[in-house]
BALOBA-1460 file (C-alpha; in Angstrom, 3 decimals):
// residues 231
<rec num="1" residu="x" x="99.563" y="81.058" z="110.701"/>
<rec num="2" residu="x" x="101.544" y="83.787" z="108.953"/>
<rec num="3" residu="x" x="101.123" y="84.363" z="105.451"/>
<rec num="4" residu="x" x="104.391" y="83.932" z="103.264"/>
<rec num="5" residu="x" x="104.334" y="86.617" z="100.655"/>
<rec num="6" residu="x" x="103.303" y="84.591" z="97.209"/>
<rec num="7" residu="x" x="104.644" y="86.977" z="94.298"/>
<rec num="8" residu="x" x="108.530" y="86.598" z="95.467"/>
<rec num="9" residu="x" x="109.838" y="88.294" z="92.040"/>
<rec num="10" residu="x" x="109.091" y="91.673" z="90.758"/>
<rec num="11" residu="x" x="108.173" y="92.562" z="87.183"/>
<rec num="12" residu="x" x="109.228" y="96.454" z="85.059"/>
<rec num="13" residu="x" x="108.221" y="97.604" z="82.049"/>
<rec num="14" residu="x" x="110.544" y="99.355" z="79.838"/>
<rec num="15" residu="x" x="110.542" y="101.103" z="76.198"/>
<rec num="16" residu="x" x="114.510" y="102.281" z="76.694"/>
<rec num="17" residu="x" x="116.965" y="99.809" z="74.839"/>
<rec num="18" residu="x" x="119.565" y="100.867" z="77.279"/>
<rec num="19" residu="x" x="117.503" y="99.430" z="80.535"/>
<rec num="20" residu="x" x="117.704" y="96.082" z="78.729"/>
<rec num="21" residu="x" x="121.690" y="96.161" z="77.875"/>
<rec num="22" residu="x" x="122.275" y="97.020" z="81.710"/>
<rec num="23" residu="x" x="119.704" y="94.448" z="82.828"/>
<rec num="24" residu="x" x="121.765" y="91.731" z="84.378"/>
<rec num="25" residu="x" x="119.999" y="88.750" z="82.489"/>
<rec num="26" residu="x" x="120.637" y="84.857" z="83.853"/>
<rec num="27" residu="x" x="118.858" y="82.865" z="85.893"/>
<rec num="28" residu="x" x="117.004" y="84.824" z="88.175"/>
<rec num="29" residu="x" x="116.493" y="88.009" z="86.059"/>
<rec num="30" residu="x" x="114.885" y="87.191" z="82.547"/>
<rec num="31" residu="x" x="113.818" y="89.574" z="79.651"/>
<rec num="32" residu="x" x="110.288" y="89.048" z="78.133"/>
<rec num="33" residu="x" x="110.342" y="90.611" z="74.465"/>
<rec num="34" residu="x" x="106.926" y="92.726" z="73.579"/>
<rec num="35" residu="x" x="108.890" y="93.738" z="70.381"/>
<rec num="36" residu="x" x="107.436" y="92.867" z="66.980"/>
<rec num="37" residu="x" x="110.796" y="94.379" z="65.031"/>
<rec num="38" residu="x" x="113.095" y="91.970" z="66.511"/>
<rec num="39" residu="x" x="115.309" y="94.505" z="68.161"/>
<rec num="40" residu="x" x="116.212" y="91.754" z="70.745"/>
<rec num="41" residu="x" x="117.753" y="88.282" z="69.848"/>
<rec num="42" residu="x" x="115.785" y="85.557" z="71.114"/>
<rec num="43" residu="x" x="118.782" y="82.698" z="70.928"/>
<rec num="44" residu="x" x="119.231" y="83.767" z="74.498"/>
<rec num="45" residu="x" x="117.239" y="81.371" z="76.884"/>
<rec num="46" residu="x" x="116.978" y="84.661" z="79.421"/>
<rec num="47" residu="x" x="115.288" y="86.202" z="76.250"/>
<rec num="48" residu="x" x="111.606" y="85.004" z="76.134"/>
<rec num="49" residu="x" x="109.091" y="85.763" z="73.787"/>
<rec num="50" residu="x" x="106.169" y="87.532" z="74.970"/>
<rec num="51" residu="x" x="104.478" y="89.455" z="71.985"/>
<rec num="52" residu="x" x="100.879" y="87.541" z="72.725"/>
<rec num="53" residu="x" x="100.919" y="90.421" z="75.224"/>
<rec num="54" residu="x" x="100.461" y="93.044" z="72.829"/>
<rec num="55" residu="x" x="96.739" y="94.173" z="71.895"/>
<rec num="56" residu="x" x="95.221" y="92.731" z="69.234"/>
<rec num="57" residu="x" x="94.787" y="93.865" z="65.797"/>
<rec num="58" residu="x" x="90.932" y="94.947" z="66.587"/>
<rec num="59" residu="x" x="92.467" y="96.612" z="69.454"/>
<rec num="60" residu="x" x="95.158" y="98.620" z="67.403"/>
<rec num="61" residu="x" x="92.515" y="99.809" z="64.260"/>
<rec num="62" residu="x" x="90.373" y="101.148" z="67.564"/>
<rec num="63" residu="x" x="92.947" y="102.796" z="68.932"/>
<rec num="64" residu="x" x="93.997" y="104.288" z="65.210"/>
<rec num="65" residu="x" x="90.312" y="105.422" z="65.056"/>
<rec num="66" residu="x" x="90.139" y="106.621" z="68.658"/>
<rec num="67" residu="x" x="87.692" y="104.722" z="69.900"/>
<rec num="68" residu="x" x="89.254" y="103.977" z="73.386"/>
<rec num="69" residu="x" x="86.062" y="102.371" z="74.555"/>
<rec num="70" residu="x" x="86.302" y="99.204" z="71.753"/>
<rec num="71" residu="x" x="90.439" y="99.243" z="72.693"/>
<rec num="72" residu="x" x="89.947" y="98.438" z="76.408"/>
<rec num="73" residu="x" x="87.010" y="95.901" z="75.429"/>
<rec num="74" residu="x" x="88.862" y="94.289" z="72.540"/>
<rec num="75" residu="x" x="92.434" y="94.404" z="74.808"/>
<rec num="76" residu="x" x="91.025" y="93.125" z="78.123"/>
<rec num="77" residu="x" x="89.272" y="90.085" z="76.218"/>
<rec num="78" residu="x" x="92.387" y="89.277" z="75.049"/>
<rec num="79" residu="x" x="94.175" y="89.149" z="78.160"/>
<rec num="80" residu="x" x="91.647" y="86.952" z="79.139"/>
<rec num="81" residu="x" x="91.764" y="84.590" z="76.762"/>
<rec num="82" residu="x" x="93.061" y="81.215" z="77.482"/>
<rec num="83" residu="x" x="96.349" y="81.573" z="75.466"/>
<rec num="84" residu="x" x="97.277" y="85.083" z="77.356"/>
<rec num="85" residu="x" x="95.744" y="83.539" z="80.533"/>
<rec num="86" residu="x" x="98.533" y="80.712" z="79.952"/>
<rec num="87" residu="x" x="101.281" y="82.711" z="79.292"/>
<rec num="88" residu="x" x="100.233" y="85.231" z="82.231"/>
<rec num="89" residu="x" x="99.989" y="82.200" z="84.911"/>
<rec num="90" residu="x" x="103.550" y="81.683" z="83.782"/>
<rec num="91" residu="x" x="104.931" y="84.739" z="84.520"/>
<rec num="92" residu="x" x="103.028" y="84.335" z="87.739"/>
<rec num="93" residu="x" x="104.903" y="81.032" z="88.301"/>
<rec num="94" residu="x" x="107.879" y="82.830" z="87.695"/>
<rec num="95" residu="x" x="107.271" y="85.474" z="89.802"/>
<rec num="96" residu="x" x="106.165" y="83.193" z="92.922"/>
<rec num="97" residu="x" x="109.602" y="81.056" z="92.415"/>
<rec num="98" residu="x" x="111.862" y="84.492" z="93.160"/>
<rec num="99" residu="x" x="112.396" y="85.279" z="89.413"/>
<rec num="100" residu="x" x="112.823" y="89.000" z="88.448"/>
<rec num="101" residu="x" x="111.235" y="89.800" z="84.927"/>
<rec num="102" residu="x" x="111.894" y="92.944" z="83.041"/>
<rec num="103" residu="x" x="109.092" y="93.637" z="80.042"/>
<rec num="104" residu="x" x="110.972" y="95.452" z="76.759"/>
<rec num="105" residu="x" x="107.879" y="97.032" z="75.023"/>
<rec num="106" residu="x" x="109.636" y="99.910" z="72.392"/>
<rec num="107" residu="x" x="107.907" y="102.686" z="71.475"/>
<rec num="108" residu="x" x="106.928" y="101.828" z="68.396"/>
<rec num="109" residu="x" x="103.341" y="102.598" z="66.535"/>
<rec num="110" residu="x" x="101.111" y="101.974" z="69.262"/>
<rec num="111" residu="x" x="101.925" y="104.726" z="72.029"/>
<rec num="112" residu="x" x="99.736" y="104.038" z="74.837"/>
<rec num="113" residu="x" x="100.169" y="99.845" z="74.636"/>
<rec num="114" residu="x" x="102.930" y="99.857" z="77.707"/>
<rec num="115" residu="x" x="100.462" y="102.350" z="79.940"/>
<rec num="116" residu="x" x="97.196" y="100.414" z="78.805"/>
<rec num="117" residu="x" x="98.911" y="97.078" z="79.430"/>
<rec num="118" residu="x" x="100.284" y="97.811" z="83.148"/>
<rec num="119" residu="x" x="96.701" y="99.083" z="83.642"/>
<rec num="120" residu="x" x="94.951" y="96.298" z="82.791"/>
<rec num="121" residu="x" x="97.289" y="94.051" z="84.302"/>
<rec num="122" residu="x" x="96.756" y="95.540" z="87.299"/>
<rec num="123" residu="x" x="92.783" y="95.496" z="86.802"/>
<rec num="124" residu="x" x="92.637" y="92.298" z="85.986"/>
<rec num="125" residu="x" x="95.407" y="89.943" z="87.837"/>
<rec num="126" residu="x" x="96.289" y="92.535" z="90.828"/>
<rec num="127" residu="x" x="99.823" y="92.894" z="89.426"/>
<rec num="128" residu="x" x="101.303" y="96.625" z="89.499"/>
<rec num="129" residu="x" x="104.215" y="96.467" z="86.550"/>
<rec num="130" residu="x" x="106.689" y="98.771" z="87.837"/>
<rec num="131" residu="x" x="108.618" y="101.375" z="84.677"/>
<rec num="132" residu="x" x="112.592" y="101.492" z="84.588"/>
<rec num="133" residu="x" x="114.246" y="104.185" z="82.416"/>
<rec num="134" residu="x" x="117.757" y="104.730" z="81.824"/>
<rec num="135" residu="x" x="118.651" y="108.198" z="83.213"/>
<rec num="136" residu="x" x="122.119" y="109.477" z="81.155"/>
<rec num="137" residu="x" x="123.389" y="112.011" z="83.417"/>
<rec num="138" residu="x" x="124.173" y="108.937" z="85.279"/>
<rec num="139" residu="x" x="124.359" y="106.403" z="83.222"/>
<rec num="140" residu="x" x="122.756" y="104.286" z="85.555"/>
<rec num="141" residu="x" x="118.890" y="102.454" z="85.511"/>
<rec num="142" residu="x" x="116.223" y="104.056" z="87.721"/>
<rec num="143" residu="x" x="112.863" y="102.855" z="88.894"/>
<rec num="144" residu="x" x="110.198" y="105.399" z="87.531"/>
<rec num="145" residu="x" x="107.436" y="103.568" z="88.969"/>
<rec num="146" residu="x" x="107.635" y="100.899" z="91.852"/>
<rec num="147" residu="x" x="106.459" y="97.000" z="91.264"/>
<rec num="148" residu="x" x="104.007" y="95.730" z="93.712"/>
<rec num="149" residu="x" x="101.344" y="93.033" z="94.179"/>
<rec num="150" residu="x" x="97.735" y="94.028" z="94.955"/>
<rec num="151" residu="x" x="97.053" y="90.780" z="97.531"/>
<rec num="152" residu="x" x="93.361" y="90.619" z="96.921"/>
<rec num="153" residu="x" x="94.473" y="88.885" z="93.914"/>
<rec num="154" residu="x" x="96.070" y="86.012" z="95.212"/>
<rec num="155" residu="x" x="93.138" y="83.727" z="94.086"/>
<rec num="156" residu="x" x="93.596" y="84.402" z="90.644"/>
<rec num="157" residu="x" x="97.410" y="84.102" z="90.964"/>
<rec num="158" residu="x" x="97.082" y="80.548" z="92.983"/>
<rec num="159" residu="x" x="94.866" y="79.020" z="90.292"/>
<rec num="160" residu="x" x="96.848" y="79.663" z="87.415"/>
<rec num="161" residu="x" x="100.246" y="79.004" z="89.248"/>
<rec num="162" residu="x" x="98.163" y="75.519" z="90.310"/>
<rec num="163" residu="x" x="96.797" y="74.943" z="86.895"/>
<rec num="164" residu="x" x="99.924" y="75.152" z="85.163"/>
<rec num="165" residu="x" x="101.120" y="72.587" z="87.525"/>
<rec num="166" residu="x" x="103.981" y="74.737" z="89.546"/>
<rec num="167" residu="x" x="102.440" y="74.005" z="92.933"/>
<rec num="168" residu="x" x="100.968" y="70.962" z="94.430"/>
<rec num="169" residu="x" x="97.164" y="71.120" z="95.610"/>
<rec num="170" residu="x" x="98.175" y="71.157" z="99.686"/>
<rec num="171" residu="x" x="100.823" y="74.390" z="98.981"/>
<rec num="172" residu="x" x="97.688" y="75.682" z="96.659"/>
<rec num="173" residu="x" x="95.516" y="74.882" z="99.753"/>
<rec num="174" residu="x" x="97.550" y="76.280" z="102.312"/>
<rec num="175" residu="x" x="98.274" y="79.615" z="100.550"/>
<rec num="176" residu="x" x="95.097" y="80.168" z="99.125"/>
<rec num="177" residu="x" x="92.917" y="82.670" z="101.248"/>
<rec num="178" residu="x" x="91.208" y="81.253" z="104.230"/>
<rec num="179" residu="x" x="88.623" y="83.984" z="103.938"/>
<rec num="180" residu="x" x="88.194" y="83.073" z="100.061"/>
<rec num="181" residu="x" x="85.203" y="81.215" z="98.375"/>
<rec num="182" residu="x" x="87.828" y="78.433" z="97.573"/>
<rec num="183" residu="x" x="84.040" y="76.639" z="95.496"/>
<rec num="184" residu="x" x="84.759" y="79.657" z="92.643"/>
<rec num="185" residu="x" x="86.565" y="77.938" z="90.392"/>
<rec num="186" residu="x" x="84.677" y="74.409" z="88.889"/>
<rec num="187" residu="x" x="87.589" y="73.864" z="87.122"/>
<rec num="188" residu="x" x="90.065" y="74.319" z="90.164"/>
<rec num="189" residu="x" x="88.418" y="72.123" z="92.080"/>
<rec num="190" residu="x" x="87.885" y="69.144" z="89.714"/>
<rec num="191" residu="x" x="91.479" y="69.684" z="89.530"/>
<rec num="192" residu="x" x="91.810" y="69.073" z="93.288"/>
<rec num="193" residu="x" x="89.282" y="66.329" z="93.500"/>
<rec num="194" residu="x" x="91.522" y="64.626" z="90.717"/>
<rec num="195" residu="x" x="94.538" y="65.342" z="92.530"/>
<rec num="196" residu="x" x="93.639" y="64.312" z="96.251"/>
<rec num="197" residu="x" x="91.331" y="61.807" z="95.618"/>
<rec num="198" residu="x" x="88.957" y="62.549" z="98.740"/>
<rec num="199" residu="x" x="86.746" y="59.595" z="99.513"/>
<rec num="200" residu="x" x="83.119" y="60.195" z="98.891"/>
<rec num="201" residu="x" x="80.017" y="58.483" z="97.909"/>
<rec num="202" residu="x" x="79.013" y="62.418" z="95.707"/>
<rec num="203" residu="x" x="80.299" y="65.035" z="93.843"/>
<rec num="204" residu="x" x="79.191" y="67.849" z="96.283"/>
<rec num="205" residu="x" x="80.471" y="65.720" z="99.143"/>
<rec num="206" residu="x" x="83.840" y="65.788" z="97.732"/>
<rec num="207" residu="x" x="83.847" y="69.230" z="97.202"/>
<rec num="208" residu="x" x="82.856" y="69.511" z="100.917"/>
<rec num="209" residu="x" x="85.633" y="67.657" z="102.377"/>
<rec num="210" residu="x" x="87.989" y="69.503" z="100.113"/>
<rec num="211" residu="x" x="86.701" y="72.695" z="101.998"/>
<rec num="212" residu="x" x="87.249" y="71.846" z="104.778"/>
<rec num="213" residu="x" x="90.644" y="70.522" z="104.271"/>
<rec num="214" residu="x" x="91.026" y="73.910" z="103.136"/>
<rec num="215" residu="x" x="90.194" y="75.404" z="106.311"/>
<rec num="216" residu="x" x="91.361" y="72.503" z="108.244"/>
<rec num="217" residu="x" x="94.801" y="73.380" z="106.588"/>
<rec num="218" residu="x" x="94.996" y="77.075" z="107.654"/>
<rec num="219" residu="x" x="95.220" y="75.788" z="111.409"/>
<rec num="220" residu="x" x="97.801" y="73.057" z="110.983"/>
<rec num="221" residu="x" x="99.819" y="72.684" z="107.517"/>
<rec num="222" residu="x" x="100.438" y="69.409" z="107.993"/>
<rec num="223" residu="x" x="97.068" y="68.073" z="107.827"/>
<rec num="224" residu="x" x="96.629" y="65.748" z="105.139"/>
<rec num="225" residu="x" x="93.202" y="63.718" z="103.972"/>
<rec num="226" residu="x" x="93.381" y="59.771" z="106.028"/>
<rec num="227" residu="x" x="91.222" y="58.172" z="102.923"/>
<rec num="228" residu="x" x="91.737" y="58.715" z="99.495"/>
<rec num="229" residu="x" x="89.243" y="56.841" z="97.069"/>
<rec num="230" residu="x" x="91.534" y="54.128" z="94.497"/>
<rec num="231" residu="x" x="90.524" y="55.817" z="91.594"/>
């Protein structure tokens, strides 16, 4: 079965004001704020907050000290942390739906937060954030740096787009890797357990049948599970 690509969307990065007043905001293309001086109204509903983004304040005194070692430590954990896990698998779900997201991140204090953020993006959820500048000879927005989606990732992207509820668990089932340890994730699959309801006398026989749905599913997408326990 051919794999659909799952990121539809793209996502850039800019620090240029200009990018953003030429960025044709509605439904499809939204602006996600990094910008703690409130250069950017946020009455716009295409105008999302996204400052949880930003490195921490351990991060910034260790970058102020340069100590780049403590930054990366005290940035990734943040990224990782369930609030900027949250917010991440939404721009995820965003992403897999066909929206286009543009990150405004001015230049402002910190001056490596945009490169240390698309790298750690990248390191941690597979997701290259392409850079858009505004070039004034003419006048016109150019792509610096090209978006793109490292696909190794998709198991991390599938279980937060699940867990926040975008997808249902046979689309997560069908997409998700058939080569993938689908038993990584506890949490994931007491999510799916609680969702399909496979019929089982154990735990571990549960997670078996779920499994081999999985694999079952890969072959023909419209397999679905014949018993489902009441409750």
């Amino acid at each position: 079965m051919e794999q659909q690509p799952i990121l539809k969307g793209s996502i850039y990065i800019t620090s240029d004001i200009d990018v953003v007043y030429n960025y044709p905001i509605g439904d499809q293309n939204k602006v996600i704020t990094l910008d703690e001086e409130d250069l950017l109204q946020q009455d716009d509903r295409n105008i999302i907050g996204g400052s949880c983004l930003l490195p921490p304040m351990l991060a910034k005194v260790a970058e102020s000290d340069g100590d780049e070692y403590s930054y990366e430590m005290y940035y990734k954990d943040h990224l990782l942390d369930s609030y900027q896990q949250g917010f991440i698998g939404a721009l995820l779900a965003a992403l897999y739906k066909g929206k286009n997201l543009l990150l405004f991140l001015p230049e402002i204090g910190y001056t490596f937060t945009r490169d240390k953020l698309c790298q750690y993006m990248f390191q941690l959820y597979g997701v290259n954030i392409g850079i858009m500048e505004f070039d004034k000879p003419t006048n016109s927005v150019i792509i610096k740096i090209p978006n793109w989606y490292d696909i190794s990732a998709a198991p991390i992207w599938l279980n937060l787009i699940y867990e926040a509820r975008v997808i249902g668990p046979y689309e997560y089932l069908i997409m998700y890797p058939e080569d993938a340890d689908i038993k990584t994730n506890m949490k994931i699959m007491n999510i799916l357990i609680s969702d399909l309801h496979p019929y089982a006398e154990t735990l571990n026989d549960k997670f078996d049948i779920i499994v081999k749905l999985h694999k079952r599913l890969h072959k023909n997408p419209n397999v679905r599970l014949p018993i489902h326990t009441l409750i």
